[in-house]
N, C-alpha and C positions, 0 to 999 in steps of 0.2 A: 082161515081163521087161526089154525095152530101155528102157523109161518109168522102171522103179525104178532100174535101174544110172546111167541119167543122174543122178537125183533123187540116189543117195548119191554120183557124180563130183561133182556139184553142192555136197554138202554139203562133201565134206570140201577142197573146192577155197575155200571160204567159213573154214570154220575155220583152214585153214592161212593166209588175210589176217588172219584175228584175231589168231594167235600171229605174224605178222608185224609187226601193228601194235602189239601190244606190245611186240616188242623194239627198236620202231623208237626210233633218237633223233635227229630232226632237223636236220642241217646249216646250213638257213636254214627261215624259216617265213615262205611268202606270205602277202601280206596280202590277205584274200577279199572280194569283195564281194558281197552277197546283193544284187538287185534281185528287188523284188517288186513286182505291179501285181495291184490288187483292186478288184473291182466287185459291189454287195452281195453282200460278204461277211463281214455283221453278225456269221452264227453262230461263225463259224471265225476271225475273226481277231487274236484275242486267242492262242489254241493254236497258229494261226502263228506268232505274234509269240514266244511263250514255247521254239516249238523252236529257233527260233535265237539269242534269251538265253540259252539251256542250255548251250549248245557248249562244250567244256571247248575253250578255247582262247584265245589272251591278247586281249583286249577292246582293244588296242592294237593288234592286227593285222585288227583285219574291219570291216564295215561295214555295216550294214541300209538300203536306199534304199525305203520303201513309198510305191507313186505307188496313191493313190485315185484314181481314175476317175470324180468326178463323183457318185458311189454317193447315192442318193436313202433308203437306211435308216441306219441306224447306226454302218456300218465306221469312218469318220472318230472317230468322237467313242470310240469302243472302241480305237482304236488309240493317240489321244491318251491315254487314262486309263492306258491300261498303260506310254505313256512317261513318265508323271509316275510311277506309282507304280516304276519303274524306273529312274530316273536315271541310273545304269552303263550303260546299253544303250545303246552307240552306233546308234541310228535315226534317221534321218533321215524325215520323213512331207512328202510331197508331194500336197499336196491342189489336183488339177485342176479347175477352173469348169466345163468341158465334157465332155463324156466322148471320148475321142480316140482309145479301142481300143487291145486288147493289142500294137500291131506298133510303133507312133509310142511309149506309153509304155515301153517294153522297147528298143527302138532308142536312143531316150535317156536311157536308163538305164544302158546298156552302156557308152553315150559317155561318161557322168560317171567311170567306173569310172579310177584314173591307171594308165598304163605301169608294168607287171611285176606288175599282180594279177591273179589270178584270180575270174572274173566267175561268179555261179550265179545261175541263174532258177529264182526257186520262186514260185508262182504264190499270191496272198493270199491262199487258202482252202483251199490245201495246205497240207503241215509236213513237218518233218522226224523222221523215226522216233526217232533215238538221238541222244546227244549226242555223237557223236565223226565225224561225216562230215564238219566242218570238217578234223579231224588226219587224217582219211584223205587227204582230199585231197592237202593237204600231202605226205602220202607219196607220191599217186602222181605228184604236179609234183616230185616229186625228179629223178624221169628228165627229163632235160629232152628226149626225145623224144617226149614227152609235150604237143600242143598243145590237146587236147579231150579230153572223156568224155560218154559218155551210160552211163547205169547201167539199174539197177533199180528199178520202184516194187512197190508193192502199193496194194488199195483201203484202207476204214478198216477192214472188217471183217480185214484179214490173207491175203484173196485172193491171188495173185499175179497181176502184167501178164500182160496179153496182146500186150504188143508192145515187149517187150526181149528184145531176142537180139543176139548179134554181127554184124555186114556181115558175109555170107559173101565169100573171097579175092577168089573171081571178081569180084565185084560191084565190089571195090574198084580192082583191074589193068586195069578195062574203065570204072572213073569212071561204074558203071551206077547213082548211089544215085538218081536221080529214075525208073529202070525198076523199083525195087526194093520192095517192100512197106515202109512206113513201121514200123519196127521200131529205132527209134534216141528212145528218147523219155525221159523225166524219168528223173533229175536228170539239165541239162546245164553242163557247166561247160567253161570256155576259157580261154586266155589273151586277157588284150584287147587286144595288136595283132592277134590274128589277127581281130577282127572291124573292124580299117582297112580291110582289104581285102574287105570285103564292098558292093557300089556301090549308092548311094541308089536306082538305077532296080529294083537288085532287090526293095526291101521298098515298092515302092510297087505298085498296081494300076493296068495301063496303060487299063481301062477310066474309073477316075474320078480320076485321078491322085493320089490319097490314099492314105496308108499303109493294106498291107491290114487286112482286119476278121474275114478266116477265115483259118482254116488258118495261122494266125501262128507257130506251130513251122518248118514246113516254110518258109514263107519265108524266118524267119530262120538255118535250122540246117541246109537242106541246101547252102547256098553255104557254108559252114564246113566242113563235110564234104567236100566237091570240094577246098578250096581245101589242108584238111589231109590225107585222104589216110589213107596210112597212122600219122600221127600222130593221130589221133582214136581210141581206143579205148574197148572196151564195159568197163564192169567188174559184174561181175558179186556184187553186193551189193547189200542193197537200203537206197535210199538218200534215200527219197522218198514220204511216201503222199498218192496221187492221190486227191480228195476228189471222184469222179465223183460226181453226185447228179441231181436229175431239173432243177435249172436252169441246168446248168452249159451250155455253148453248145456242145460236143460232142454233149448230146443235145437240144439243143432248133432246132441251123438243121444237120443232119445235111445236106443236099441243100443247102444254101448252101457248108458246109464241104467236102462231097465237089467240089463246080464248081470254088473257091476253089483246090483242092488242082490238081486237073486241069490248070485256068492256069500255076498256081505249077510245077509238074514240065515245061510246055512253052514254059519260059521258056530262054533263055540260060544252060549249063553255065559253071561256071569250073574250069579249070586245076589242077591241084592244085601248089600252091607250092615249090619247091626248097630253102626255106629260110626260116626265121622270124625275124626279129633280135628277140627279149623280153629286158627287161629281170631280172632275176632280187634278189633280196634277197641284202645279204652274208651271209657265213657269220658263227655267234652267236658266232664268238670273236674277230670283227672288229669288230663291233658298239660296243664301250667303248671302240676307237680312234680311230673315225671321227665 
């Protein structure tokens, strides 16, 4: 009985964001930046690339950064054919000689991202469910006490995560997220000052002094969470589907990523911030003035 009562809180907690986000009309509209980084990932990145062409949202406010990795099959030359046959699609494809791992590519990918947008990691052989998580966003960077989200995924089958749920309070009062069960996961999205203050020594591994090569979530996303605090919130939608499969690096260096993780959580806490200076987009009726 408490399993189904959750499941219809859950449900109509979702419908009432849907008639939300219909009647929302936006004040100002971030301009987003998707960074993505892909490593063979021949199959899926064409359907990556197409979920975030879809986005009902102005092609003048976003951005696609696709960093390849070096990928030894196809992904490059499939992501190229879909930017020719799409010319509208603001993408950008960065194609690496070496392969450099998820932490160095996404670390500078964030960095490219300019002051007062909003940054999302969606990983190359992921996608995005619907077309409207760009305009949700949107909605919830309205609140501008709003500095981070982590959401909801599912697999492709329609599964649901197994590791989205809220920080519970405690967790947060006590700055407990590296004692905490890893329960903060895709879709992540931020403002990008908030990741100035995240320090080079954090996303490096002090065993080889190179950006890390596991557990590149938590390196990057639990110093954002310390730093934001209660500004980082879950939303509970789903917003993201994880393309777990049998080569993906969750299942194939399991005991690398678990060590990876271990290090990473008994590193140096940060502070959670007092205060955020971001920059913000005018409002659309100032727009034609300025």
């Amino acid at each position: 009985m408490k399993r189904w009562l959750k499941l219809a809180a859950r449900s109509l907690r979702r419908a009432a964001e849907e008639a939300r986000l219909r009647r929302f009309r936006p004040e100002r509209t971030y301009e987003i930046w998707v960074i993505s980084a892909a490593y063979n990932a021949e199959a899926d990145v064409e359907r990556h690339l197409e979920s975030i062409h879809g986005q009902a949202y102005d092609r003048g406010r976003y951005r696609h950064v696709l960093i390849d990795d070096a990928s030894p099959d196809g992904t490059l030359e499939r992501a190229a054919r879909f930017q020719r046959r799409n010319p509208d699609f603001p993408l950008e494809i960065v194609a690496n000689k070496e392969r450099r791992g998820g932490c160095e590519n996404y670390t500078l990918g964030f960095r490219r991202a300019p002051p007062g947008s909003i940054v999302l990691q969606v990983d190359g052989d992921d996608w995005l469910p619907e077309n409207h998580v760009f305009a949700y966003l949107n909605m919830v960077y309205a609140d501008l006490d709003v500095w981070m989200t982590y959401n909801s995924w599912v697999f492709p089958d329609g599964r649901p995560s197994v590791n989205s749920e809220p920080v519970p309070d405690r967790v947060i009062a006590a700055n407990g997220y590296r004692d905490h069960a890893w329960i903060t996961s895709h879709l992540h999205s931020f403002r990008r000052e908030l990741f100035d203050f995240v320090r080079e020594e954090s996303l490096l591994d002090p065993e080889t002094g190179s950006y890390w090569m596991s557990s590149v979530d938590q390196a990057q996303f639990l110093p954002m969470l310390e730093l934001a605090g209660r500004h980082a919130i879950h939303l509970d939608r789903v917003m993201y589907v994880y393309n777990l499969h049998q080569g993906s690096i969750i299942n194939t260096q399991r005991e690398r990523q678990a060590a990876a993780a271990r290090r990473i959580r008994a590193m140096p806490r940060y502070s959670p911030l007092a205060s955020l200076d971001f920059a913000v987009p005018p409002p659309a009726s100032l727009k034609g003035r300025l």
